[in-house]
DRENTORKOL-3810 file (N, C-alpha, C; in nm, 4 decimals):
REM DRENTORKOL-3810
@n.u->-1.0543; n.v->1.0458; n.w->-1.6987; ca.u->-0.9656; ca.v->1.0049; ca.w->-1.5912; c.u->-1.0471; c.v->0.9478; c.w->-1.4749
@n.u->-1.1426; n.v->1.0499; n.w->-1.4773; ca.u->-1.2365; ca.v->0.9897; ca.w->-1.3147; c.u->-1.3317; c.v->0.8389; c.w->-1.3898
@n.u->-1.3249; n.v->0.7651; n.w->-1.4781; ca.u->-1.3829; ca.v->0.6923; ca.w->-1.5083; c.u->-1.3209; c.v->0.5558; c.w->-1.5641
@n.u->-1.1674; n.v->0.5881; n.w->-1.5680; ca.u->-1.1032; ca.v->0.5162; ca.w->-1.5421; c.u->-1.0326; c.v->0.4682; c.w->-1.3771
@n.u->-1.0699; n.v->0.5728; n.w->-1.2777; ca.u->-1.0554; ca.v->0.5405; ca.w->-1.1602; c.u->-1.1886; c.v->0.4675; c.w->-1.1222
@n.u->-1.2841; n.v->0.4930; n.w->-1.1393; ca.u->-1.3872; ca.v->0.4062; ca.w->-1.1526; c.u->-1.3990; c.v->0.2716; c.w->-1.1618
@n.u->-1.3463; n.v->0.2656; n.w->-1.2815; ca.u->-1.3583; ca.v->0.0910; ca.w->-1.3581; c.u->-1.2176; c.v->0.0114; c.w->-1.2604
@n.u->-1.1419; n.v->0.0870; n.w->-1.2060; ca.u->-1.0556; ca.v->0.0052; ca.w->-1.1549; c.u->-1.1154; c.v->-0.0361; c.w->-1.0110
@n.u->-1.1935; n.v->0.0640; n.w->-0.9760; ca.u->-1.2293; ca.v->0.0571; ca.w->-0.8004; c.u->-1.3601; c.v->-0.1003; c.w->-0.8150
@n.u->-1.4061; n.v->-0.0740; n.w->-0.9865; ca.u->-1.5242; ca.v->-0.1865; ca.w->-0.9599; c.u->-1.4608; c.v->-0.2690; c.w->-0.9783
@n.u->-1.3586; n.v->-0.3073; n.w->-1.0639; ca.u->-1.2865; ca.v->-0.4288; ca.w->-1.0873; c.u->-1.1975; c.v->-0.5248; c.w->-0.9465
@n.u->-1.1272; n.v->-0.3658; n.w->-0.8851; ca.u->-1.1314; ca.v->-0.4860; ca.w->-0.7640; c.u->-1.2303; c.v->-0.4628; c.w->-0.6439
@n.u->-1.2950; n.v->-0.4444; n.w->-0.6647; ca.u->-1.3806; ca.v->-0.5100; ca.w->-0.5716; c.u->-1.4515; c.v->-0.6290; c.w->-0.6440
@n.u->-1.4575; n.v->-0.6033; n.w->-0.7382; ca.u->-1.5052; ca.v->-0.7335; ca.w->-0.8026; c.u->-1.4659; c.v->-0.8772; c.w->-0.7958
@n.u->-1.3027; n.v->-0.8217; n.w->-0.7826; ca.u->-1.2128; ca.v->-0.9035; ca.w->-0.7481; c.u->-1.1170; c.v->-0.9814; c.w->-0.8781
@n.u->-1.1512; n.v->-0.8774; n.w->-0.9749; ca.u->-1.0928; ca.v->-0.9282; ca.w->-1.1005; c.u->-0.9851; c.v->-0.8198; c.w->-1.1432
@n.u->-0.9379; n.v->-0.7647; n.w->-1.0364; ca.u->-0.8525; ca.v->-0.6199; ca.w->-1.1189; c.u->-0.6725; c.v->-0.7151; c.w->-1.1186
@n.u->-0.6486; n.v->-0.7916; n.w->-1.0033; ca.u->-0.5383; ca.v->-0.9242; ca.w->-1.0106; c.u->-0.5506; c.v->-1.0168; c.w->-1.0714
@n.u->-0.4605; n.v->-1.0626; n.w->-1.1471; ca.u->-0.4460; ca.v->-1.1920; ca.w->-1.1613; c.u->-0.3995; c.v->-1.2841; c.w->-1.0613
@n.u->-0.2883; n.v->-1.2280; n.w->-0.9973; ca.u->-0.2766; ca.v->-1.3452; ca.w->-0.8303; c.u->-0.3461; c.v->-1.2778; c.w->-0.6959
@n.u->-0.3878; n.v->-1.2635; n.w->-0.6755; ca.u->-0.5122; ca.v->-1.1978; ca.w->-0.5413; c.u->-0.4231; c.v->-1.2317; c.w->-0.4116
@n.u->-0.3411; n.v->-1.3458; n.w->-0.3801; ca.u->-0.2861; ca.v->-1.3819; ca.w->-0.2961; c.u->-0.1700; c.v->-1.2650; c.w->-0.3370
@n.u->-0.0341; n.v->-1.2547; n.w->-0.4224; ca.u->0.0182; ca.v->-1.2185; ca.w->-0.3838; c.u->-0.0048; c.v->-1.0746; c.w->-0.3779
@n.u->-0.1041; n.v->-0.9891; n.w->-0.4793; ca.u->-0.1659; ca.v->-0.8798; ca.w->-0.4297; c.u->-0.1577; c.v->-0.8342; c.w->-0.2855
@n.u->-0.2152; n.v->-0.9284; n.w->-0.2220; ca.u->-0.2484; ca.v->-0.9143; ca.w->-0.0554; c.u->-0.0989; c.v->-0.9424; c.w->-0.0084
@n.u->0.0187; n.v->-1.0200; n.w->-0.0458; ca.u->0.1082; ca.v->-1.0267; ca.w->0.0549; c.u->0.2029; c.v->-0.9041; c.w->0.0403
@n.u->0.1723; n.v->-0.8519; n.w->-0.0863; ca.u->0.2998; ca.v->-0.7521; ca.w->-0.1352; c.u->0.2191; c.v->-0.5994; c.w->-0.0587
@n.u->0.1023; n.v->-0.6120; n.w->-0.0646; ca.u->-0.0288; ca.v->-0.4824; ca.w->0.0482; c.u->0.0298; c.v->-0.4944; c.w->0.1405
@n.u->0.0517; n.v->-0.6095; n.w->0.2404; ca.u->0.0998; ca.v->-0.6808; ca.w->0.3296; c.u->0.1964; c.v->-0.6070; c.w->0.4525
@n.u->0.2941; n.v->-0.6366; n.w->0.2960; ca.u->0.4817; ca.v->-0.6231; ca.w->0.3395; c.u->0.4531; c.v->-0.4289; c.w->0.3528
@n.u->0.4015; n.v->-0.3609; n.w->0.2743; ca.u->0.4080; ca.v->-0.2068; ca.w->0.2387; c.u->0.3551; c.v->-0.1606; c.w->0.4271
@n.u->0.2271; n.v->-0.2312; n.w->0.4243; ca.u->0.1241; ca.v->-0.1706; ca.w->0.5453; c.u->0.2464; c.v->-0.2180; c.w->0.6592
@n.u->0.2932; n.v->-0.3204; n.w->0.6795; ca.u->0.4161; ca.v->-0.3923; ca.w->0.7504; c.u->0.5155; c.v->-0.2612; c.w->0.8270
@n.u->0.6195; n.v->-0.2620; n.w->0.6881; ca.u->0.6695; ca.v->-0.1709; ca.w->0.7201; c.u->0.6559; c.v->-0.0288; c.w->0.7508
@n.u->0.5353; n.v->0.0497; n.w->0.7506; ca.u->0.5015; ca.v->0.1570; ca.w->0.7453; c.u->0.4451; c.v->0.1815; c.w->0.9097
@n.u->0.3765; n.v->0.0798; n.w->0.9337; ca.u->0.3425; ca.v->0.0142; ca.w->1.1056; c.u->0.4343; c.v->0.0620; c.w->1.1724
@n.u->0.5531; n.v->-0.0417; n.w->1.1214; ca.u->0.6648; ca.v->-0.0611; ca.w->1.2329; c.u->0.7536; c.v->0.0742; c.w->1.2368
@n.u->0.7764; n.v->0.1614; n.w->1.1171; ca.u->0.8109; ca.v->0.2863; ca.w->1.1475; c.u->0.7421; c.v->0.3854; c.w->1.2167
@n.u->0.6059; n.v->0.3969; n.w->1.1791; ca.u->0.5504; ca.v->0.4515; ca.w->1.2772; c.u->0.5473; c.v->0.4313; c.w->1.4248
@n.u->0.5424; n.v->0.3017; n.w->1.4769; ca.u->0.5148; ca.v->0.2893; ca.w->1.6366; c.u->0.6890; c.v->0.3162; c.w->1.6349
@n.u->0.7693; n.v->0.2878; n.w->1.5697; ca.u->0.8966; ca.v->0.2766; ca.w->1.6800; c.u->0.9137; c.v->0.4878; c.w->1.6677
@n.u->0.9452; n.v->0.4854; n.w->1.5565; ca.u->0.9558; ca.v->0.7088; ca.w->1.5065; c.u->0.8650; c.v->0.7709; c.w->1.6861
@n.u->0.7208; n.v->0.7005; n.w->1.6540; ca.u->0.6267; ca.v->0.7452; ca.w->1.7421; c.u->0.6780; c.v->0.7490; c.w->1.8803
@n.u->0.7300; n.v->0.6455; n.w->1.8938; ca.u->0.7873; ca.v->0.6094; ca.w->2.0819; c.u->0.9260; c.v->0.6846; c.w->2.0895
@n.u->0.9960; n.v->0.6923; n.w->1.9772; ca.u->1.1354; ca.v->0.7365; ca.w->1.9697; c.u->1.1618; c.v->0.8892; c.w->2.0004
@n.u->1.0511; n.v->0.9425; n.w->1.9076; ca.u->1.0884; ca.v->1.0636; ca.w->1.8431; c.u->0.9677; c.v->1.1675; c.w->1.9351
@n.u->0.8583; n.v->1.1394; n.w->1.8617; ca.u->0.7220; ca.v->1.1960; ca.w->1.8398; c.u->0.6256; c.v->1.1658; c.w->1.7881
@n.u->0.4880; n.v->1.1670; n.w->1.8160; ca.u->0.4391; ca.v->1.0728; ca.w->1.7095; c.u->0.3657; c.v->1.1336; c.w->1.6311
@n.u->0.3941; n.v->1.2782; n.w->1.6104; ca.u->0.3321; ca.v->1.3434; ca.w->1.4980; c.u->0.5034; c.v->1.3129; c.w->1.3495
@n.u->0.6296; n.v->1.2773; n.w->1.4104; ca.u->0.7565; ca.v->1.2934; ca.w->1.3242; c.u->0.6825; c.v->1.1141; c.w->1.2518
@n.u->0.6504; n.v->1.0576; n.w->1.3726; ca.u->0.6200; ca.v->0.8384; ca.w->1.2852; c.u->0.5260; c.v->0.8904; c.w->1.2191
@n.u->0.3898; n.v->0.9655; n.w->1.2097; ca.u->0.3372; ca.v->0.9482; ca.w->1.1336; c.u->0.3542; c.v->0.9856; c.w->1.0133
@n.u->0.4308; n.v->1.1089; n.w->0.9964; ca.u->0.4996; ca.v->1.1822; ca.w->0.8702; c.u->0.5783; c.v->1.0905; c.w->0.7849
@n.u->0.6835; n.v->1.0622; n.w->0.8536; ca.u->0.7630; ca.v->0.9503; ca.w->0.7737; c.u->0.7386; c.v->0.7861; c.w->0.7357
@n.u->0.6382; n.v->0.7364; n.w->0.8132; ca.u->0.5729; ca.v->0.6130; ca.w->0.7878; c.u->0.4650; c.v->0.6304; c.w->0.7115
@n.u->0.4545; n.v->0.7837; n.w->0.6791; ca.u->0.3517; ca.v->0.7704; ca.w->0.5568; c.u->0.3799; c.v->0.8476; c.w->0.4073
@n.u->0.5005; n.v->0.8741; n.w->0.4261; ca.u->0.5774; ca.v->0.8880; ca.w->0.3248; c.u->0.6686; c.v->0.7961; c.w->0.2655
@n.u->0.7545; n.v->0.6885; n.w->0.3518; ca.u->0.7931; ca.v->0.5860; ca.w->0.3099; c.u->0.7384; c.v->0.4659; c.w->0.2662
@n.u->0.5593; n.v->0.4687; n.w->0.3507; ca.u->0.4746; ca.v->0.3689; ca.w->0.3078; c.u->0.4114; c.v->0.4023; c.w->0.1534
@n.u->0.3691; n.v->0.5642; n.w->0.1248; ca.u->0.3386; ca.v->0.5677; ca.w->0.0295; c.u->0.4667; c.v->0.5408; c.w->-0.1257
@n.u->0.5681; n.v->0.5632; n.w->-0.0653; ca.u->0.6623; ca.v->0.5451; ca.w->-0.1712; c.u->0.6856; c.v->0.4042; c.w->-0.2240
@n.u->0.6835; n.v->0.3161; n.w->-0.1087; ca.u->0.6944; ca.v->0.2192; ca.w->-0.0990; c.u->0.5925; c.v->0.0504; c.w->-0.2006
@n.u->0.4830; n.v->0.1289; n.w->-0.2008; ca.u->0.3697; ca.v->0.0559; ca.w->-0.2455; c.u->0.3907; c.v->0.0886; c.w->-0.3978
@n.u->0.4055; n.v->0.1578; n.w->-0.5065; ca.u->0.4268; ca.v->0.1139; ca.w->-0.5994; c.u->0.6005; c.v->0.0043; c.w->-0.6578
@n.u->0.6463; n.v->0.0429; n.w->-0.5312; ca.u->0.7955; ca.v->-0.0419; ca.w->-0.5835; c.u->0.6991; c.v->-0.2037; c.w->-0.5444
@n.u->0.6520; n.v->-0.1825; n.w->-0.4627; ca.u->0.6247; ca.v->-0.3274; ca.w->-0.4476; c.u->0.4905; c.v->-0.4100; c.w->-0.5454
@n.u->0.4311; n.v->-0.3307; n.w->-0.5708; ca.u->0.3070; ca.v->-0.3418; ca.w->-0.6772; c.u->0.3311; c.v->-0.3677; c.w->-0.8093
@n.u->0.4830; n.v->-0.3028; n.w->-0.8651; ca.u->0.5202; ca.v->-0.2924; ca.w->-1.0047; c.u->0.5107; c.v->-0.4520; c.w->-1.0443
@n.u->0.5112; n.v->-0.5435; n.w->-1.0133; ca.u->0.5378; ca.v->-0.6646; ca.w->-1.0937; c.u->0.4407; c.v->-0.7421; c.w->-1.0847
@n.u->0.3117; n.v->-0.6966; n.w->-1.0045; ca.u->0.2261; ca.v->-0.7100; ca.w->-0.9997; c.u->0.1360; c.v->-0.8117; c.w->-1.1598
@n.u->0.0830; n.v->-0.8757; n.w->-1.1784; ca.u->0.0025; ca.v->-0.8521; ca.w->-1.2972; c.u->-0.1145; c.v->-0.8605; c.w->-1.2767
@n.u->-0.1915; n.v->-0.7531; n.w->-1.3839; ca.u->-0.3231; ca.v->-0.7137; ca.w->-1.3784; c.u->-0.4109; c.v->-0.7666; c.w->-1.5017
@n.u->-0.5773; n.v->-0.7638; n.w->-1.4971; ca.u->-0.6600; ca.v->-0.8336; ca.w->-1.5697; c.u->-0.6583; c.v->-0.7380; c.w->-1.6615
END
């Protein structure tokens, strides 16, 4: 398992783990995006120990819905 996390960490950095690298980065993008903007507004709204909880639970949920269609090398 740890050596298949491996080969993926060299691959992208390698820069070969995408086949589109661009939209890789826009769909990273949109996830980091929205996770931002919940946090600063939760943060100013609420608390900013409540934005960071939920902007990093919705960001983490978030990144494989957006990754799935992804294609990889």
């Amino acid at each position: 398992m740890f050596e298949m996390f491996l080969n993926s960490v060299r691959l992208f950095f390698a820069g070969r783990l995408f086949r589109d690298h661009q939209a890789a980065f826009q769909q990273w993008l949109k996830g980091f995006a929205l996770a931002l903007c919940l946090m600063l507004l939760l943060g100013w709204l609420v608390s900013p120990l409540v934005g960071v909880v939920v902007a990093s639970l919705v960001g983490g949920f978030a990144q494989p819905l957006l990754f799935k269609d992804l294609k990889y090398d």
